[in-house]
Structure formats: structure tokens, C-alpha cells
GUFIVO-765449 format. One record per residue (C-alpha): y, x, z. Coordinates in steps of 0.001 Angstrom, whole numbers. Each point is the difference from the previous one (the first is absolute). Example, Ala and Ser with C-alpha at 12.3 -4.5 7.8 and 13.67 -1.06 7.14 Angstrom:
NODE        yy        xx        zz
NODE     -4500     12300      7800
NODE      3440      1370      -660
This chain:
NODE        yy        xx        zz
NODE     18961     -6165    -10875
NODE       146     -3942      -767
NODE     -1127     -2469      2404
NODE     -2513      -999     -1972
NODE     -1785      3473      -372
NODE       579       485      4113
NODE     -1942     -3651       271
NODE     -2522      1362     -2235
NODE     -1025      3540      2126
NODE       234     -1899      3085
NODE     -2748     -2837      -848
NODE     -1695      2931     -2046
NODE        48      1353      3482
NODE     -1390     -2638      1895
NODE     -2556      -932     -2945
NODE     -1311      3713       260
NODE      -203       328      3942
NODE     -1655     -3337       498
NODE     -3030      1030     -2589
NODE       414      3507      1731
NODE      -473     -1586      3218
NODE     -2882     -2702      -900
NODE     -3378       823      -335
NODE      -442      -466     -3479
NODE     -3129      1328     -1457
NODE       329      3781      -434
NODE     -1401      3272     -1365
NODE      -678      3054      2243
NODE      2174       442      2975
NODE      2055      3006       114
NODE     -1646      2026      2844
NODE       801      2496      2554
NODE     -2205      3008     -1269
NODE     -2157      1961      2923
NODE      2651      2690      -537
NODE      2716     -2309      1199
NODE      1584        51     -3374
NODE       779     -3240     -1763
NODE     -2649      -842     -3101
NODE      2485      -916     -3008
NODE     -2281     -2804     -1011
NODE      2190     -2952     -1770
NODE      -907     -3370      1282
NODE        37     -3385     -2302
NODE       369     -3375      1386
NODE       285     -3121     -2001
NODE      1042     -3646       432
NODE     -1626     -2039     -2169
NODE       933       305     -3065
NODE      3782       427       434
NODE       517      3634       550
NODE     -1819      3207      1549
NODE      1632      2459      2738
NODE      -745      3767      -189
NODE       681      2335      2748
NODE       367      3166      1086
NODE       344      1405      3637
NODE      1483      3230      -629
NODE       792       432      3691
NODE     -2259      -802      3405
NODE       369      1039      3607
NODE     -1237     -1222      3478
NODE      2610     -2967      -271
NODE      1735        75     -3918
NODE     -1064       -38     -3434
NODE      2480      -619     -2923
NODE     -1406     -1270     -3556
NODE      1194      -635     -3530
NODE     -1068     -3337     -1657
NODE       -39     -1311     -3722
NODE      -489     -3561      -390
NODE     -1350     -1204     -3219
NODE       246     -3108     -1123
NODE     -2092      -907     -2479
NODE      1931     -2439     -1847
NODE      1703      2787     -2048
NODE      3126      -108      2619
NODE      1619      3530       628
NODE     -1929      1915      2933
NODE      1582       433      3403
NODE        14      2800      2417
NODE       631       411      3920
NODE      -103      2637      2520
NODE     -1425     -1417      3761
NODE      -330      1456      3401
NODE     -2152     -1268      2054
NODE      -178       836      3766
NODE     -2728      -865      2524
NODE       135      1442      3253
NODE       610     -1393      4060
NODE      3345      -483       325
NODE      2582     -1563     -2160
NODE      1971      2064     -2648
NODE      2576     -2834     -1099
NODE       809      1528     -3915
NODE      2956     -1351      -849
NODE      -714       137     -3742
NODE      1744      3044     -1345
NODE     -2058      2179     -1667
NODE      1139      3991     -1397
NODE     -1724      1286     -2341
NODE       727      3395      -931
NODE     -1354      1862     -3208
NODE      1240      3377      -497
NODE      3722      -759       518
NODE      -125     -2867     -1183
NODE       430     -2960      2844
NODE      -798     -3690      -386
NODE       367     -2396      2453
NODE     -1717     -3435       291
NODE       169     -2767      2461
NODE     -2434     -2457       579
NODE      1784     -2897      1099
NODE     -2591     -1409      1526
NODE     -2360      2255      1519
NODE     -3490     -1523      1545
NODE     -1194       199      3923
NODE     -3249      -819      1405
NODE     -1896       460      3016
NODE      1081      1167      3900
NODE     -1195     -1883      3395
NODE     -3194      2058        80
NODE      -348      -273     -3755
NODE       898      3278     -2328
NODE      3775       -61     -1756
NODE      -329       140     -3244
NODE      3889       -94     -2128
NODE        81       670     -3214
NODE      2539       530     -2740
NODE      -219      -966     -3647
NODE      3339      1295     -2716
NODE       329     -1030     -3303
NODE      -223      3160     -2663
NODE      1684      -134     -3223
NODE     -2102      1861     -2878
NODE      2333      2813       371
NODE      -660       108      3217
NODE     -3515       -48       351
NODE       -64      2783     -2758
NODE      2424      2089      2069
NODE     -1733      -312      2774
NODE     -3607       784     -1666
NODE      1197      2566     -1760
NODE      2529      1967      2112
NODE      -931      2633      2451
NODE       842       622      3591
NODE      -732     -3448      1083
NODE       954     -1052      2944
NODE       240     -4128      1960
NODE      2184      -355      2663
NODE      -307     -3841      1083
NODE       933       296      3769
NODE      2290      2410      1178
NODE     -1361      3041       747
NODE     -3064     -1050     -1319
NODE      -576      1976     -3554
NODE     -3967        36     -2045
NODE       277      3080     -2056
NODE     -2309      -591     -2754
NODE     -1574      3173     -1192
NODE     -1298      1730     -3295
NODE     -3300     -1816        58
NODE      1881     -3598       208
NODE      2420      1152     -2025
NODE     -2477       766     -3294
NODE     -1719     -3485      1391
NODE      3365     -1897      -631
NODE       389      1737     -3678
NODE     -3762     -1137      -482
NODE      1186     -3344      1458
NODE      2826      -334     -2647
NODE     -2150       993     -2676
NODE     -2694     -2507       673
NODE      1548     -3094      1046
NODE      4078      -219      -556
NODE      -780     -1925     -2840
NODE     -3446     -1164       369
């Protein structure tokens, strides 16, 4: 991979996680349902007029949730997609950055080179990792089976069948929107 395309996922990166992480406006949240089960609801945020962010959580526990994100911009420029994991909880996690993704047997790994921490003395931790997704990627990922995110050690989200027809859905909808 050239230096110039690295330089490109890595501010596509940061470009995506700070409008994931601002409070731009948005459409419906995606909700825990009374069940406990996640709500597959795509959410669309918006800067201006520069670009819009959908995303998907396709995984949510007490402390994780891992999404997929196409930014749009809406000057005609190719889309671009990430996978984040976000984790709130009490204590500090300290993610190093590397995230596996595995899809059937298939296993990609990621880094975030510059994963983001927030929080602690009496406040909630909140870290959260952002990777740049080529197309192939992304379409990999949303349409491959057997999902699974490992992005501490030891720490695996297991997406399952419901997510998993949520990401094709995803793919459909908005890879090239």
C-alpha cells in the first residue's frame, strides 16, 4: 500500500470518528429493545453540507458496542467506511489499537494508531477505536458470516444472524449512498 493511500485511511479515520463522536444532528438512535436485543436502526448525522455519517451498531453489551460507518461526502468524492469500538465502563481498558476481525476464515486486522480516551477520576472511561475499511473490506465484512471483533485480548463481540442480515441491509443501502 503507498504512503499516500495509508495517509488517506488514516485522516479518513479521524474525519469519520470525530463526526462519529460530535453531536451532529441525527436521525433515530439505535436503541436497546425491551428484549435486550439491539434495534438495527441506521443512524445519519451530517456536517453541514460537507458529508453525512451512517451507522450501524451491530454489537452492544453492558460496556461495548462495535459499529460500521459510511461517510458520504457529498461533493461526489468516493465514500469511506470504518469499523469503531467504543467502550464505556469504570475502569480503564487501555486498547492499544489492534483490531481482528474475523469473517468466516477469513481474518483482517486493523490498527488504529491512535485510539481515543476520555473520562476516569469519578467520571466514566469512555476509549474508543476508529479503523479505516477499504471497500473490500467493508463488503467482506457486511457480507461474510460468522462475524466475530476481537479488539482487546480476550475480549471477542460475536455478532449474530440478526446483525449479520442488518450489515447486508447496511451494504445494500448505504456503501455507495
Amino acid at each position: 500500500m503507498s504512503k499516500r493511500t495509508i495517509r488517506l485511511f488514516v485522516v479518513t479515520a479521524v474525519l469519520v470518528a470525530a463526526a462519529m463522536a460530535t453531536g451532529c444532528s441525527s436521525g433515530p438512535q439505535t436503541t436497546l429493545e425491551d428484549s435486550g436485543r439491539i434495534s438495527y436502526q441506521v443512524q445519519t448525522s451530517s456536517s453541514g453540507e460537507d458529508y453525512e455519517v451512517h451507522r450501524l451498531v451491530i454489537y452492544r453489551d453492558d460496556y461495548d458496542s462495535v459499529e460500521l460507518g459510511v461517510l458520504s461526502p457529498n461533493d461526489g468524492s468516493p465514500n469511506s467506511y470504518v469499523l469503531s469500538v467504543v467502550y464505556s465502563g469504570s475502569q480503564w481498558r487501555f486498547m492499544e489499537g489492534e483490531v481482528l476481525v474475523r469473517v468466516g476464515a477469513q481474518l483482517l486486522r486493523l490498527r488504529d494508531n491512535r485510539p481515543t480516551r476520555a473520562g476516569g477520576h469519578n467520571e466514566p472511561v469512555r476509549e474508543r477505536l476508529t479503523v479505516a475499511l477499504s471497500r473490500e473490506q467493508f463488503h467482506s465484512i457486511t457480507a461474510g458470516s460468522r462475524v466475530a471483533v476481537e479488539y482487546h485480548p480476550g475480549t471477542i463481540a460475536y455478532v449474530d444472524r440478526r446483525a449479520e442480515r442488518a450489515m447486508r441491509r447496511f451494504y445494500q443501502e448505504y456503501a455507495d449512498a
